[in-house]
N, C-alpha and C positions, 0 to 999 in steps of 0.2 A: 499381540501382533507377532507372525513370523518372522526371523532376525533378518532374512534377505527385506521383506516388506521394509524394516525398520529402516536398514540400511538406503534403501531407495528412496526413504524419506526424507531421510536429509543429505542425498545427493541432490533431489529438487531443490529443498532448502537450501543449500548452497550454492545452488545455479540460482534461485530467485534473489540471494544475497548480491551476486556480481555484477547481472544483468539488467537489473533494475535501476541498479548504482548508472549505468549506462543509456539507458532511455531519458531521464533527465536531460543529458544534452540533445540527443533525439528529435524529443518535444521542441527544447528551443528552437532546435536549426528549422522544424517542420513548421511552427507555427509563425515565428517571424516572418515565413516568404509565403502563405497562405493562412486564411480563417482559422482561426483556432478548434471550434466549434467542429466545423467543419471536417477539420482535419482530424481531429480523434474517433468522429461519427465514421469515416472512410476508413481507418485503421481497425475499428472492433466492426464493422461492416463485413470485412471483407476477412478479419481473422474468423470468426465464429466460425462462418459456413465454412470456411478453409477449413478447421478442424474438425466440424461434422462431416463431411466431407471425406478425410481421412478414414474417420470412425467408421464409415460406411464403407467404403473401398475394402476396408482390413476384416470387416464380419464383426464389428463392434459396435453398432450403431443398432440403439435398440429404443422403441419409441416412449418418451415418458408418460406418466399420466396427466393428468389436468393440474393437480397438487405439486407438484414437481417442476411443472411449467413456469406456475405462478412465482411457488418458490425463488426460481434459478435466474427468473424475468427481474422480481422486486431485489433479487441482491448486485445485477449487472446494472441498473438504473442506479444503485446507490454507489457502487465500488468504479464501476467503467464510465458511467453518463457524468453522476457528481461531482464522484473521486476524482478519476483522471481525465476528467471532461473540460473538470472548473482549473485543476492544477494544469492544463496547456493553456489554458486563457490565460492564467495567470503568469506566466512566463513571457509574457509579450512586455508585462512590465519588471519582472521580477527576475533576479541568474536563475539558472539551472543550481548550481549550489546552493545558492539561499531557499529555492523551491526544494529541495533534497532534504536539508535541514528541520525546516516547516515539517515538511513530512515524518522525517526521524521521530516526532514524538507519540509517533502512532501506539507504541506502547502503552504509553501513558493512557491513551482516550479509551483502548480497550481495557485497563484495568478500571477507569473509572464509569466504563459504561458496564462492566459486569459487577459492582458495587451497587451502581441505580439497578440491575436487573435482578439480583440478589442483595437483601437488607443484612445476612447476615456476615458479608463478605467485608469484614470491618480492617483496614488498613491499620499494621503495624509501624513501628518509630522507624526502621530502615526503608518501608515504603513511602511515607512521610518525607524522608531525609531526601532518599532518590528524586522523587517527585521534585523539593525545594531545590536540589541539584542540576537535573537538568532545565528548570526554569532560569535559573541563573546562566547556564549555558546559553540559552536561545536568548536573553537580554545581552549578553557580552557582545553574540553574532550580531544582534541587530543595532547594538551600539554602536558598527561601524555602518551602519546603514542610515544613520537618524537623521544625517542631509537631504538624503531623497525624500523623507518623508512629507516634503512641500509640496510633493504633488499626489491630489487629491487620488485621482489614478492609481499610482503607487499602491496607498494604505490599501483603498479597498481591496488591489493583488494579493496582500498580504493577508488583507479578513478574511478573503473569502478562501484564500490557500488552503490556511486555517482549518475555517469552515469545511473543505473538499477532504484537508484529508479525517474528520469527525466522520465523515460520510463514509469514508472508506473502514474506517475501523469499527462503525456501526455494522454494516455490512455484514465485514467478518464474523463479528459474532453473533450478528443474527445467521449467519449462513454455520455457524461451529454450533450451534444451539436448536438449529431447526432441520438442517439438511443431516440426517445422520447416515442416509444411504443414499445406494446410489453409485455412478462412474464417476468419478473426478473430472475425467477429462471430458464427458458428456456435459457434465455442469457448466467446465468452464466454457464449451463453443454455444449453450446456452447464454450465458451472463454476458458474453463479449456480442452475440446476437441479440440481445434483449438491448443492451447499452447503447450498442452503435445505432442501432432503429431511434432509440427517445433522442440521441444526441440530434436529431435532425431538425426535430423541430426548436431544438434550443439553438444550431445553430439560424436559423430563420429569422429568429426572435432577435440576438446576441452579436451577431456573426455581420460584417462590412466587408460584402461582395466589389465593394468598386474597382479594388486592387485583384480582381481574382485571376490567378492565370496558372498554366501547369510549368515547373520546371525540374529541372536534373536535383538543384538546390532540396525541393519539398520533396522529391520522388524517393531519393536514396533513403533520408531519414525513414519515411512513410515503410516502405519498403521492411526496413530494418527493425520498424517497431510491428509489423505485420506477422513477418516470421520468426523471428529473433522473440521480441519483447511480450508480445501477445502467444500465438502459438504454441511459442517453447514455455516463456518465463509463468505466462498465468497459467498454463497446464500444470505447472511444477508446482505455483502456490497449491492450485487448489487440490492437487492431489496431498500436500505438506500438510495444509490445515485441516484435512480430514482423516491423515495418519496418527500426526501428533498436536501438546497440547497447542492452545495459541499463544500462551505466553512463551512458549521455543519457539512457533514459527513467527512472531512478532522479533524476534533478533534480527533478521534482514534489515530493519529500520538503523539498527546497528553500520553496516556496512555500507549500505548505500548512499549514502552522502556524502562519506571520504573517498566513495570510486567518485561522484558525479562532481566533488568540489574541484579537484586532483584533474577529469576532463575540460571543465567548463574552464579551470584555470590555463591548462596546454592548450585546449583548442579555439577555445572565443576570448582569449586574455579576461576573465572574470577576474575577481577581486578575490588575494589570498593572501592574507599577512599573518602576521606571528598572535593576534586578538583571536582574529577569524577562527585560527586552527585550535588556538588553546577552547574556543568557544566549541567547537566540534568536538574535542577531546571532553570537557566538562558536559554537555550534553548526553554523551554516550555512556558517560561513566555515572550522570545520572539514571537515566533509563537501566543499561546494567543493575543497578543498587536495587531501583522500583523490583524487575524480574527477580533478582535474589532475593528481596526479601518476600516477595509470593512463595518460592519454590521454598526457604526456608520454614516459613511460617503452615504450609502443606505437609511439611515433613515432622513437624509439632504436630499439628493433628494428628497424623497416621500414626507417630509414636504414643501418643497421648487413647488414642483409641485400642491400639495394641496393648496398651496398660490396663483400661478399664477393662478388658474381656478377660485377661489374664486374672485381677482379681477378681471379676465374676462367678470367673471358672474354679476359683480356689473356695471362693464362699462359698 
């Protein structure tokens, strides 16, 4: 890749690192005062074509094929409907912090969903360590949580958080493994178009109309996560995860739970004590560990390969 390319990769990566961290509260404030459901399906509704849209205004709007369609439709149905469909539901009962957190471990799921898709991709003792690291992490966080857990409600917020963000990391890497070309930004008003459409009928199914109504409260978030969070931020992933590898563009999980604990704490008084935060720090510095020892144990190969050619070339 060209160094200006490079560079612009992880300028996205680093706007999806910040901004993300900030849709977390977003979510809460939008879903509390309207459908959960609902509200994400109107958010990637109206972002997709917003960005094709663009595309097409600017001479960059070029029509995909059938292959392409499917592609871009099956990974915005697991990452935009699932992912961030199930994680606003979930926020009705759960913080924006604690949902951030959940999330954080998106690392983890892509390293072990590229383990099941590759047999030979066998975990070393620092991915091991990292891994028992940040689990320990997320039992400290939820250790301050374990009162709530009497309501049945709750847990499931929690399973299915879980659950949502598995979906989102599957996603990705079926989207880094199968979409190898292609516009980034054409993919993403695809996937945020494919997502917001299945969200509908999940809100139908899911979704408790009685309270429904429009205000300033749901508008501004909605608003913010339209241009801001969608628009900008999933343009940036999906341009990120197509430049570089996913275990760099998977460090965003890094940062975004100390932006959304740090909001959710100033702006809706969430819960943030001296547990919580060390619970956040051990989290991160598990995951960190996980990522290092992949990039370490890559760099054993490559040296290790670099050796056997050399004595080939010598025999």
């Amino acid at each position: 890749m060209k160094k200006d390319g490079l560079i612009l990769a992880y300028v996205a990566l680093a706007a999806v690192c910040v901004i993300w961290g900030t849709t977390y509260l977003a979510i809460r404030l939008g879903v509390t005062q309207f459908p959960p459901f609902l509200f994400s399906g109107i958010r990637f509704i109206l972002a997709g074509p917003l960005l094709l849209a663009i595309l097409a205004a600017t001479g960059h709007f070029k029509m995909p094929d059938r292959r392409t369609l499917i592609q871009q439709a099956f990974a915005g149905i697991l990452m935009c409907s699932f992912g961030v469909g199930v994680v606003g539901w979930g926020e009705l009962q759960v913080s924006s912090g604690l949902a951030a957190i959940i999330c954080s471990v998106m690392p983890v799921w892509v390293i072990l969903i590229n383990l099941l898709w590759s047999t030979d991709d066998r975990p070393t003792l620092p991915i091991v360590l990292g891994l028992l690291t940040g689990l320990a992490g997320i039992l400290l966080i939820f250790s301050e949580h374990l009162g709530e857990f009497g309501s049945g409600q709750y847990t499931i917020s929690i399973i299915l958080t879980f659950l949502a963000n598995i979906s989102w990391a599957f996603g990705s890497v079926w989207l880094k493994r199968n979409s190898k070309v292609g516009d980034p930004f054409l993919n993403a008003g695809l996937q945020m178009t494919a997502g917001g459409i299945f969200l509908l009928p999940m809100s139908l199914v899911f979704d408790d109309y009685s309270g429904l109504h429009w205000s300033a409260d749901m508008a501004w978030p909605l608003i913010y996560l339209i241009l801001i969070g969608s628009v900008g931020a999933y343009t940036c992933y999906s341009y990120a995860i197509k430049k570089l590898p996913m275990t760099i563009v998977s460090i965003y999980a890094y940062i975004n739970p100390i932006v959304a604990v740090l909001l959710g704490w100033l702006i809706l008084g969430e819960k943030l004590n001296a547990r919580i935060g060390t619970g956040i720090l051990v989290t991160v510095l598990g995951i960190y560990i996980v990522n290092r020892g992949y990039q370490l144990r890559d760099l054993w190969k490559a040296q290790w390969h670099r050796i056997k050619s050399v004595l080939n070339l010598e025999a």
